[in-house]
Structure formats: structure tokens, C-alpha cells
C-alpha positions as a printed Julia matrix, in Angstrom:
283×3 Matrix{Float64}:
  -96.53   -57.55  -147.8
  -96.98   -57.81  -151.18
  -93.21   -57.45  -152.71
  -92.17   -57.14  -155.67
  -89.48   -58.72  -158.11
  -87.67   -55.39  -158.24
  -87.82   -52.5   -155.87
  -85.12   -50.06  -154.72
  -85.75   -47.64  -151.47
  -84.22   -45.38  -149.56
  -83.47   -44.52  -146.28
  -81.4    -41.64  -145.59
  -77.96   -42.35  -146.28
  -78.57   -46.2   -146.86
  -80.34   -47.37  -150.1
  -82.03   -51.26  -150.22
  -81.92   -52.57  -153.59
  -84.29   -56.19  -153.49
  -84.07   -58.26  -156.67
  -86.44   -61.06  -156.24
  -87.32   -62.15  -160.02
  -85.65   -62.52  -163.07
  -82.82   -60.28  -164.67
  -84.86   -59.29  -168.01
  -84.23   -56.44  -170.8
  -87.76   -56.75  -171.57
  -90.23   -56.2   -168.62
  -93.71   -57.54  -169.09
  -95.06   -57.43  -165.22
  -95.37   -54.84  -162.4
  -91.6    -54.63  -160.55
  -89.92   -56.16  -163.81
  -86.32   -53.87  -164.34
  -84.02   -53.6   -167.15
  -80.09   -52.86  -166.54
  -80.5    -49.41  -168.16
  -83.55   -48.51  -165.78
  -81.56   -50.08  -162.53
  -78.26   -47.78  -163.76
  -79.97   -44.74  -164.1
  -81.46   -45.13  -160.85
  -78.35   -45.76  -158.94
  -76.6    -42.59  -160.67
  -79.23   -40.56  -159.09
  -78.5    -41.99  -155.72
  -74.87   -39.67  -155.13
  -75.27   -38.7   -151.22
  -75.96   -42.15  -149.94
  -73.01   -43.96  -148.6
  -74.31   -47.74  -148.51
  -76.47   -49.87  -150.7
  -78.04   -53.17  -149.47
  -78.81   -55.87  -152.76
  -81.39   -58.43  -151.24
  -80.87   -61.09  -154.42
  -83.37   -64.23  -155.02
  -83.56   -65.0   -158.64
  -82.53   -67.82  -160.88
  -80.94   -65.45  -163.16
  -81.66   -64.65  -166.46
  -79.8    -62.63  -169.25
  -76.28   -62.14  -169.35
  -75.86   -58.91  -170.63
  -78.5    -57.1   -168.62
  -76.94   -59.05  -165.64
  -73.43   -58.69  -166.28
  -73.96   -54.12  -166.67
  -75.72   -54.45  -163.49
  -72.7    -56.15  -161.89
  -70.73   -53.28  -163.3
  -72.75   -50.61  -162.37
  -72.65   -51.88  -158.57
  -69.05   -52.27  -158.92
  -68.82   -48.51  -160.19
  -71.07   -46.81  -157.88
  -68.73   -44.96  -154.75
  -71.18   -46.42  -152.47
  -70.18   -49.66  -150.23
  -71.99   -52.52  -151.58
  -73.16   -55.52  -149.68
  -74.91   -58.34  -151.09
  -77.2    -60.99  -149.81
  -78.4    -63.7   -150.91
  -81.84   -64.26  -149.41
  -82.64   -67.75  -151.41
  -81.49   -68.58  -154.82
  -78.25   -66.59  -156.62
  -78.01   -68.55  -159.52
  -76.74   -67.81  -163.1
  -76.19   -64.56  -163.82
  -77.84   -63.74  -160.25
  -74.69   -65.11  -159.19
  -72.47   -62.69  -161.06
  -74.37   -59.69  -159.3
  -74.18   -60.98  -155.92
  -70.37   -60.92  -156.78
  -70.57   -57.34  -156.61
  -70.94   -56.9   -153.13
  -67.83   -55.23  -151.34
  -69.53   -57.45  -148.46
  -71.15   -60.27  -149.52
  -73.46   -62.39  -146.94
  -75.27   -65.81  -147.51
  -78.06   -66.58  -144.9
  -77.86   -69.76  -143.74
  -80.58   -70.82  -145.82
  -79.41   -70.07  -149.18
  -77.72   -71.34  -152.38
  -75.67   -70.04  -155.23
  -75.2    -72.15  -158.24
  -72.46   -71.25  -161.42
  -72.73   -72.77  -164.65
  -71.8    -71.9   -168.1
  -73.88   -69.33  -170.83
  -76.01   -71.09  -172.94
  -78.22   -70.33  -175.94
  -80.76   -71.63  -178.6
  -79.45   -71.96  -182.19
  -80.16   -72.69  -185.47
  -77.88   -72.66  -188.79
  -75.37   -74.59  -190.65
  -71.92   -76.38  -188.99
  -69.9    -73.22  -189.92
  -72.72   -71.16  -187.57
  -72.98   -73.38  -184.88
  -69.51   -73.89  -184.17
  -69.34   -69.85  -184.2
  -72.45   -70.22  -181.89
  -70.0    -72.49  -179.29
  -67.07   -69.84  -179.49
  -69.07   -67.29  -178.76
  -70.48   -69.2   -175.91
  -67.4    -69.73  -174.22
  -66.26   -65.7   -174.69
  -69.66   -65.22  -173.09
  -68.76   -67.09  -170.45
  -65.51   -65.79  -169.96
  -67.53   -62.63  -168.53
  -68.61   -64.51  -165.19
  -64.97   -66.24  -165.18
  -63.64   -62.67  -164.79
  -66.28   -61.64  -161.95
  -65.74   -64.71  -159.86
  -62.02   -64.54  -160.17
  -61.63   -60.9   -159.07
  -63.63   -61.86  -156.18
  -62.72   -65.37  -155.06
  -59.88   -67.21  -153.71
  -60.18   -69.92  -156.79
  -57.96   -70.71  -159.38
  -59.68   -70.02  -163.07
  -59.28   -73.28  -164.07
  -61.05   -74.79  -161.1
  -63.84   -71.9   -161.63
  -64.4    -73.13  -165.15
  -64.63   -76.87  -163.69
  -67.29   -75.78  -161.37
  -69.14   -73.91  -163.85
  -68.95   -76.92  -166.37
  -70.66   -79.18  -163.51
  -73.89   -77.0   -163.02
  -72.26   -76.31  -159.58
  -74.66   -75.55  -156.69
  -72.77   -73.89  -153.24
  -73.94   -74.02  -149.84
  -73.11   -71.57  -147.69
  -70.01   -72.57  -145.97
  -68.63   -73.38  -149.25
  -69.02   -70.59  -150.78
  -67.03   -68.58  -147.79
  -64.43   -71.39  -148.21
  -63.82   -70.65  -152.29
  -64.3    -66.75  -151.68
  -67.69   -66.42  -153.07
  -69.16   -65.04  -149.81
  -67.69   -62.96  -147.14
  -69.72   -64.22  -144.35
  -72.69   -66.26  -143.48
  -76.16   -64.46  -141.66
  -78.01   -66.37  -138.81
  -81.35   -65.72  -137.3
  -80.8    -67.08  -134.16
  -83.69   -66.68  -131.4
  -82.73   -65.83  -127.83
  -83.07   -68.88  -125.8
  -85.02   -71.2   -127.97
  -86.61   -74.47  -126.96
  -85.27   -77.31  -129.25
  -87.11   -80.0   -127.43
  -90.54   -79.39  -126.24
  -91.04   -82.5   -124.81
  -87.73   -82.58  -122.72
  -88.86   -79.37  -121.62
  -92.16   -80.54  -120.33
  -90.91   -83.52  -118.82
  -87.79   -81.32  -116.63
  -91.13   -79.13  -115.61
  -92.7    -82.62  -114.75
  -89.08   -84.29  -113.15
  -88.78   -81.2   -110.85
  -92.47   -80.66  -109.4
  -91.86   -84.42  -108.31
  -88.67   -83.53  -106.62
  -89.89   -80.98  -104.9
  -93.04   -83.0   -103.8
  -90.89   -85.41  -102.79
  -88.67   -82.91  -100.39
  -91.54   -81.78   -98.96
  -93.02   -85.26   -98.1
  -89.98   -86.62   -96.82
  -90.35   -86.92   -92.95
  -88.14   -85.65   -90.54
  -85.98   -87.68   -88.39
  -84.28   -85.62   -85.95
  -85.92   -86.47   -82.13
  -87.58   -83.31   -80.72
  -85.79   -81.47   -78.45
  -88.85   -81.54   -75.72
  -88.89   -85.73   -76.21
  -87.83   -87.32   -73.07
  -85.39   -89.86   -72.18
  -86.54   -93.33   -70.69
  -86.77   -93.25   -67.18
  -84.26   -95.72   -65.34
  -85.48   -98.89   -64.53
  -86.56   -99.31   -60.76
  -84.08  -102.2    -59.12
  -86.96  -102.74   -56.78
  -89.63  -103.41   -59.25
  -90.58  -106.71   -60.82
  -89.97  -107.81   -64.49
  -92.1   -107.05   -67.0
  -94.28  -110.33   -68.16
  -91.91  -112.27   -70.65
  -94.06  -112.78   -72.89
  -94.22  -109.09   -73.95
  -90.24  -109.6    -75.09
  -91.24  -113.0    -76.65
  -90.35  -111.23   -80.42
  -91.84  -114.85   -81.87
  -95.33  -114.3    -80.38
  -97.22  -111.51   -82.08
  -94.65  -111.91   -85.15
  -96.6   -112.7    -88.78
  -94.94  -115.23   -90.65
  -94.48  -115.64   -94.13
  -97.68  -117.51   -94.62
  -99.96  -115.25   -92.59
 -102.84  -114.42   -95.37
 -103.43  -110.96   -92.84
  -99.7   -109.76   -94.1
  -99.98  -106.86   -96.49
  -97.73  -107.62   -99.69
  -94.94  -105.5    -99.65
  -94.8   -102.98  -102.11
  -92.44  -102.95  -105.07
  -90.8    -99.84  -105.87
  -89.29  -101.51  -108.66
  -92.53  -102.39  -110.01
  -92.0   -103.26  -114.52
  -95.47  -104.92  -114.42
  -97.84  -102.32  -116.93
 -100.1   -101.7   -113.78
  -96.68  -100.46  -112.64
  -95.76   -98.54  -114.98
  -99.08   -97.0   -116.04
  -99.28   -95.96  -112.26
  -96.01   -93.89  -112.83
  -97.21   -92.28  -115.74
 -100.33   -91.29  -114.66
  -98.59   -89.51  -111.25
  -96.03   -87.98  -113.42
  -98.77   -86.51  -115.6
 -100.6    -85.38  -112.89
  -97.82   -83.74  -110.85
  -97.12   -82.57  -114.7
 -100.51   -80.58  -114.98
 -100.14   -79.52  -111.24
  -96.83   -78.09  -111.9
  -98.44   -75.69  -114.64
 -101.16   -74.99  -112.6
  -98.71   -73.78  -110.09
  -96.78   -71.67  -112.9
């Protein structure tokens, strides 16, 4: 979807306002929107009763930002706000609009103060710097009627360049609420996933394999010995005679299930693997 810096559109009683571009008296591109052309459009929008403004822009001027602020602010509409990237600058001061006004998680604002090109003598540039500051002033106003900070610690910010996550911007009043995109169920860890498919095919391998030591019910008891009959050859009870020793090369080497060698352990991994791939087979 090709979209564009401006666009508003409607929806029955809900209009979506997206402002994903610079704020600009002067538009040169396609989607490019001037205050006067946004305010004229939202005084022909009287029967709808909310109006979504999707915001990612680094700002731009203040006086075309600064009527749009005040022509959300007038509207009898409920406003909400979001900031889908960026809010910065005069950006900012619209976003402040918003009756509700949502960050997604993955989002910034950033305040700072008016600023200008100038040219002239020292009489003219220190006009320049008080008119700056009344300029300013303008977003003071905004983010005081709207957050839960002092001016004097909004001027601070704005004197710092401030950028504001999310969470802080809910914690000064900047934002009403934060917007997560949360998927039902999600994986976080593929390969702990694959290896608890792996883990519990082997378990159940193992269950099944286990033998069963309970004696059958149609097994029969040893018969009582006859008192008449004579002993069994002695040598059959002799447990020494038929037993291997220690140094009997015909003794199969017991079998370490705590094997560390690398033969060891590259026989585990490849028997996890396979009961691995047999497990998804069996999916």
C-alpha cells in the first residue's frame, strides 16, 4: 500500500486522519497538506462522532502546526491520537490534541524549543531571540494544558532536545496510554521449543521401552523339594565356578551411562536428533 504523507478517510461515523510527512504551508508533492486545507476539511466532517490522527513526522512549521492543534482541539468530535513512529517538534504539539492520546510501544516523541535562520544587525537578532522564546511559549501552553508537568520543568525538557519513550511520556502526562501488538501464544524461543518436542518423544520412547516387572499371573510357583530325592551336584551352587573375573578378556565392558567422552556425547546428540526428526514425523 502505497500511503501517503497526508490522507484523511472516512468511515461512517469515525473519520482516520494519517499524517505521515512533514507539517508544510507550502505543498510541493502528492499527499502534502497545509493547515488551511486540513481545517476546511474537518469543518465539513459535522455528523461523525470520532476522529483517529495516525502521526509520524518530524515536524515542521509552527504555525501551520500549532492551527492544526487548534482545529483538533475545536472540532466536537472525540479526538484520539497516535503516535505510530516519530512525534517530534511541532508533530508533538498535534499529538497533544488528542482527548485520548496512545503511544505504540514502538514510538518516540521528542520536545525542543522553536528555532529559526537569521540575518541582521545586534538590535535584530536579539528581537529574533525574543520572538523565539514567545514562539515557543505556544507549545509550553499545549503541553501544559495536557500534562501533569510543571512549566518550568517543560521548558527544561524542551531546552535539552528531549526525546520520550513511551512509558515516560504516560508518566509526565504526554500520553494517555501505551498500544501493544501482542500475538496470541507466540514462540520466543524456537530452539527451546524444538528441543521440549525432542525431550518429550524421548520420554515417551522411554515409557514405552521400559519392561514390565510384575510376575504373570499364570507363572508358577517352585515345586517343593522331594525329601526323598538326592542333592543336586554341588558344583552347580559352586557361585565361584562359571563366575568371570575381573581379568576375563571374554567380559563385555560395562557400559557407562555417564559417558563425557565426545564419542559419548556425539552418540546422545545424534539419538536426540533422531528421536527429534521422528517426533515431527509423528506430528
Amino acid at each position: 500500500m502505497n500511503r501517503k504523507y497526508f490522507s484523511l478517510e472516512r468511515q461512517k461515523q469515525t473519520a482516520t486522519i494519517t499524517i505521515y510527512g512533514d507539517i508544510t504551508s507550502y505543498p510541493w508533492i502528492e499527499g502534502d497538506m497545509s493547515s488551511a486545507n486540513l481545517s476546511k476539511q474537518l469543518e465539513a466532517l459535522t455528523d461523525v462522532d470520532e476522529i483517529n490522527v495516525y502521526i509520524n513526522s518530524y515536524g515542521g512549521e509552527v504555525a501551520e502546526g500549532i492551527a492544526i492543534y487548534n482545529a483538533l482541539r475545536r472540532h466536537k468530535a472525540k479526538i484520539r491520537t497516535i503516535c505510530d513512529g516519530f512525534a517530534c517538534s511541532i508533530a508533538s504539539v498535534i499529538f497533544m490534541a488528542g482527548d485520548e492520546r496512545v503511544m505504540n510501544e514502538a514510538s518516540m516523541l521528542m520536545i525542543h524549543n522553536a528555532w529559526t535562520c537569521a540575518a541582521g544587525n545586534a538590535a535584530q537578532l536579539r528581537k529574533q531571540a525574543e520572538d523565539l522564546e514567545k514562539i515557543t511559549q505556544l507549545s509550553v501552553e499545549a503541553y501544559k494544558a495536557n500534562s501533569s508537568l510543571t512549566e518550568d520543568e517543560i521548558k527544561a525538557f524542551m531546552d535539552a532536545e528531549t526525546w520520550i519513550l513511551p512509558a515516560e511520556a504516560v508518566e509526565y502526562g504526554f500520553a494517555t496510554a501505551i498500544e501493544t501488538h501482542e500475538k496470541a501464544n507466540p514462540s520466543q524461543n524456537a530452539r527451546a521449543k524444538l528441543f521440549g518436542i525432542v525431550r518429550a518423544y524421548q520420554e515417551k520412547q522411554n515409557d514405552d521401552e521400559e519392561p514390565d516387572d510384575t510376575p504373570d499371573d499364570d507363572e508358577q510357583e517352585d515345586p517343593e523339594k522331594d525329601p526323598d530325592k538326592p542333592p543336586d551336584d554341588d558344583s552347580k551352587d559352586d557361585p565361584e565356578k562359571d563366575e568371570p573375573t575381573d581379568d576375563d578378556p571374554e567380559k563385555p565392558a560395562d557400559d557407562d551411562p555417564d559417558d563425557d567422552s565426545d564419542a559419548g556425547k556425539e552418540k546422545e546428540a545424534a539419538q536426540m536428533w533422531s528421536g527429534f526428526f521422528n517426533a515431527l514425523s509423528k506430528m
